[in-house]
N, C-alpha and C positions, 0 to 999 in steps of 0.2 A: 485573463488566460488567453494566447493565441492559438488561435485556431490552426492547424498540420494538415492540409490537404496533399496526399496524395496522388499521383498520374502513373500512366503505363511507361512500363521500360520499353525504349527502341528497339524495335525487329523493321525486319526486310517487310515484314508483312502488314504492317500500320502504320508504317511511313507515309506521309502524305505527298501525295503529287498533283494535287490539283494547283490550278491558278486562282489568284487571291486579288482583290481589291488592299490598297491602305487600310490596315486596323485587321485584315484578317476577315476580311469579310466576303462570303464568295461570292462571284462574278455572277451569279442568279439572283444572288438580291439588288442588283444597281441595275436600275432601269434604263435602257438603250445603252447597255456595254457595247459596246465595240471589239468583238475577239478578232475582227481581220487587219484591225493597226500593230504594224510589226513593232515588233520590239524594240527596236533599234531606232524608232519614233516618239517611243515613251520616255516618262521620265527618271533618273537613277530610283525614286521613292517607289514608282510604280512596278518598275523591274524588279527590285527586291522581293516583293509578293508573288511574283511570276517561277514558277517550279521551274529549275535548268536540270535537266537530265543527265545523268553519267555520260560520256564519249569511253569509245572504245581503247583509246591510249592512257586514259585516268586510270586509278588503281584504286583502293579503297584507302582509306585512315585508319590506320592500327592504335586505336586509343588505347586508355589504360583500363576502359570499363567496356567498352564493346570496338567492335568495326564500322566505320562509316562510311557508307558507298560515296563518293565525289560527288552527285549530284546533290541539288538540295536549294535553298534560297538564297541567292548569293547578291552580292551588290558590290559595286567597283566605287571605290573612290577616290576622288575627283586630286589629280596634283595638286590642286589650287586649294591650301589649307583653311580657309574661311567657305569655300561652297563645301568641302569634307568635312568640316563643322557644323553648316547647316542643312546638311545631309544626315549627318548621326542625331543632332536634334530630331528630324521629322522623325527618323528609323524609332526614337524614342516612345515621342509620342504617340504613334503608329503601333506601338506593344511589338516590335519585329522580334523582340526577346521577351517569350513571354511562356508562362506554367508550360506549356506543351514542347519548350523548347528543350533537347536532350545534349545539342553540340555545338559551340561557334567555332570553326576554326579560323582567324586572325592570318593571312599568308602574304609575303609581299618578301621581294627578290634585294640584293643590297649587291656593289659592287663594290671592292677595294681595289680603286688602280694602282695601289704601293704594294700590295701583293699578289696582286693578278686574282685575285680568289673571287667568285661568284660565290654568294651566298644566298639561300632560301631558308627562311622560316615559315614554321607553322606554330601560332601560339593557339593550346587545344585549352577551349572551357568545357566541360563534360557537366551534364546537368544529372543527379541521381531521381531516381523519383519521388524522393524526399524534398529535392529543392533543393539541394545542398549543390557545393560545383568541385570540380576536380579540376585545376591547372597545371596543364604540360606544354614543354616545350621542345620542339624538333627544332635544330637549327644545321642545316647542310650545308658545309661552305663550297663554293663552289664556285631587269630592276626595275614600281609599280606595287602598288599595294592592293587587297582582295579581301572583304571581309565575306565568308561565309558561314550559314544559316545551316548548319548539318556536318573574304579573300583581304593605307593611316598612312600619315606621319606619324612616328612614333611619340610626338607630343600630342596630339590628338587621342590614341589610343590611352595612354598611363592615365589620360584624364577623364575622358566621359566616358567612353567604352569602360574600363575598366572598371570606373565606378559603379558602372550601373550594372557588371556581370557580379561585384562584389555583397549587392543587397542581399544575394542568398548566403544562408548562413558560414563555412568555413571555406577556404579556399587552399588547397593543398598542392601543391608543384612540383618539376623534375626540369632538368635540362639535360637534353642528351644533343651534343656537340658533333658532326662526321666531318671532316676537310677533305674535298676537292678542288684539283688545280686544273681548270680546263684549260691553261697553255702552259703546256709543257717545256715549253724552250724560251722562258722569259729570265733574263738575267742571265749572268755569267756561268752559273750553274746549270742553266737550261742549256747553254751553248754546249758544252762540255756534254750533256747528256745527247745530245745533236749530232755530236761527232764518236761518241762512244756505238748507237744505236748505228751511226752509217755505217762503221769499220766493220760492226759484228754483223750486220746486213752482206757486206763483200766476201768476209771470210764463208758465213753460209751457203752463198750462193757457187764458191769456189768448189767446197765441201758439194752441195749437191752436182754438180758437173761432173766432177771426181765421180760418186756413187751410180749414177748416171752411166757415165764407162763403163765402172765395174760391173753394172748389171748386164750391159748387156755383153758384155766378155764372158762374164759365170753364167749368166741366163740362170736355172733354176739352181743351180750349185751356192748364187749369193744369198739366198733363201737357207741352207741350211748350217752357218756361223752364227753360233748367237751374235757374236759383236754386230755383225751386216743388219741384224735385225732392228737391236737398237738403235743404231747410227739413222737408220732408215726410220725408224719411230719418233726420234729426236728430231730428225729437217720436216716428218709431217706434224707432228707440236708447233712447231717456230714457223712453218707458215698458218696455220690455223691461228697463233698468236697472231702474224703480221695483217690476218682477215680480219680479226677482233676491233686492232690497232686503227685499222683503215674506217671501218665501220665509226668508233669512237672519233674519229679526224672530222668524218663526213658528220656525225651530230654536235659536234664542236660547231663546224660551220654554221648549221644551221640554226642551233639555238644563239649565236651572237648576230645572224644578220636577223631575226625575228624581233631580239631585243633592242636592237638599232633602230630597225622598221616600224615597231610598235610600244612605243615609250611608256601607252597609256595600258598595256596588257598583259596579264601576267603571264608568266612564262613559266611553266611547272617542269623540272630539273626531275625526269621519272626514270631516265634510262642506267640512271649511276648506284 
């Protein structure tokens, strides 16, 4: 007969944040730790054990059994598909997934240059306090891979990961699919939308000059036609879209010269 041990459900409030040795073991029981070697000296095994804290542009995971704040234990792995193999080995033997674990989330960026479409997933394991796991899947369309502890190739994942989040007993799933196109004007159809968005930019701008006169012709007298009103409610809409628009333009920029610049880093797609 197998033995059912049980563990606490995640809260905010026993969540662990300390720093950890390999195997989970804390930094006061290894004799001459070194806590002033930065991080960024260590090794992918040893970072993984190291608590990465939420940043203020992160947002939480909306899982299907609780919320998980972005911070947590996380580990980058490596382009090169044989050291990200002997990396999810160590992470193995190391117990990184272990009874106390309640979330892995799987994240890693894809690009399709035939559709211009940037894509982010997150594949959610949820752990119950049973053992049992819950699998979901977030995919945004919309590049680097992220395994976190609370970020593959995806031949490496379906194999080892996978196998070893499946030891606990059922494994239950969803896929929920969002598309976004962060270039707007790719293709013939993009042109077209290029030249649509200019023309109705001229006539507006005509429209407001026009309004513009007339106000200060009527002065408070354009204030009391309803039409004057909406007309006037309508060109402050369309520029508050055109602030929107610009804003969106300027995080376009940035998140494709980030992913250019840093091949090896993931790029979390939060603002869409």
């Amino acid at each position: 007969m197998s033995e059912l041990r049980c563990t606490n459900s995640f809260s905010g409030w026993n969540q662990l944040t300390d720093h950890f040795v390999p195997g989970w073991k804390p930094t006061t029981w290894v004799h001459d730790y070194n806590s002033s070697i930065s991080i960024t000296q260590r090794t992918r095994l040893e970072r993984a054990f190291l608590y990465t804290a939420s940043s203020e542009h992160d947002r939480a995971y909306e899982g299907k059994i609780m919320d998980y704040p972005s911070g947590g234990y996380v580990t980058d792995l490596s382009e090169d598909s044989n050291e990200a193999r002997r990396l999810l080995a160590d992470l193995a033997s190391s117990l990184w997934i272990d009874e106390y674990t309640r979330a892995v989330l799987v994240e890693f960026n894809i690009l399709n240059p035939n559709s211009k479409l940037f894509n982010q997933v997150i594949l959610a394991f949820e752990y119950t306090p049973d053992g049992s796991t819950l699998w979901t899947t977030n995919c945004v369309q919309f590049v680097h891979l992220t395994l976190a502890l609370h970020s593959s190739s995806s031949n490496i994942f379906s194999n080892e990961l996978r196998d070893g989040l499946r030891k606990c007993s059922t494994v239950l799933w969803t896929t929920n699919v969002n598309v976004v196109q962060l270039y707007r004007y790719a293709g013939s159809a993009g042109v077209v939308a290029l030249l649509s968005e200019i023309a109705c930019a001229i006539f507006v701008l005509v429209i407001t000059v026009l309004e513009v006169i007339k106000i200060c012709r009527m002065r408070l007298r354009y204030f009391r036609e309803v039409w004057n009103v909406l007309q006037l409610a309508a060109l402050v809409l369309f520029y508050i879209t055109v602030a929107l628009y610009t804003m969106r333009s300027v995080w376009t920029v940035w998140v494709v010269e980030d992913l250019m610049n840093n091949p090896g880093k993931l790029t979390r797609f939060i603002f869409f």
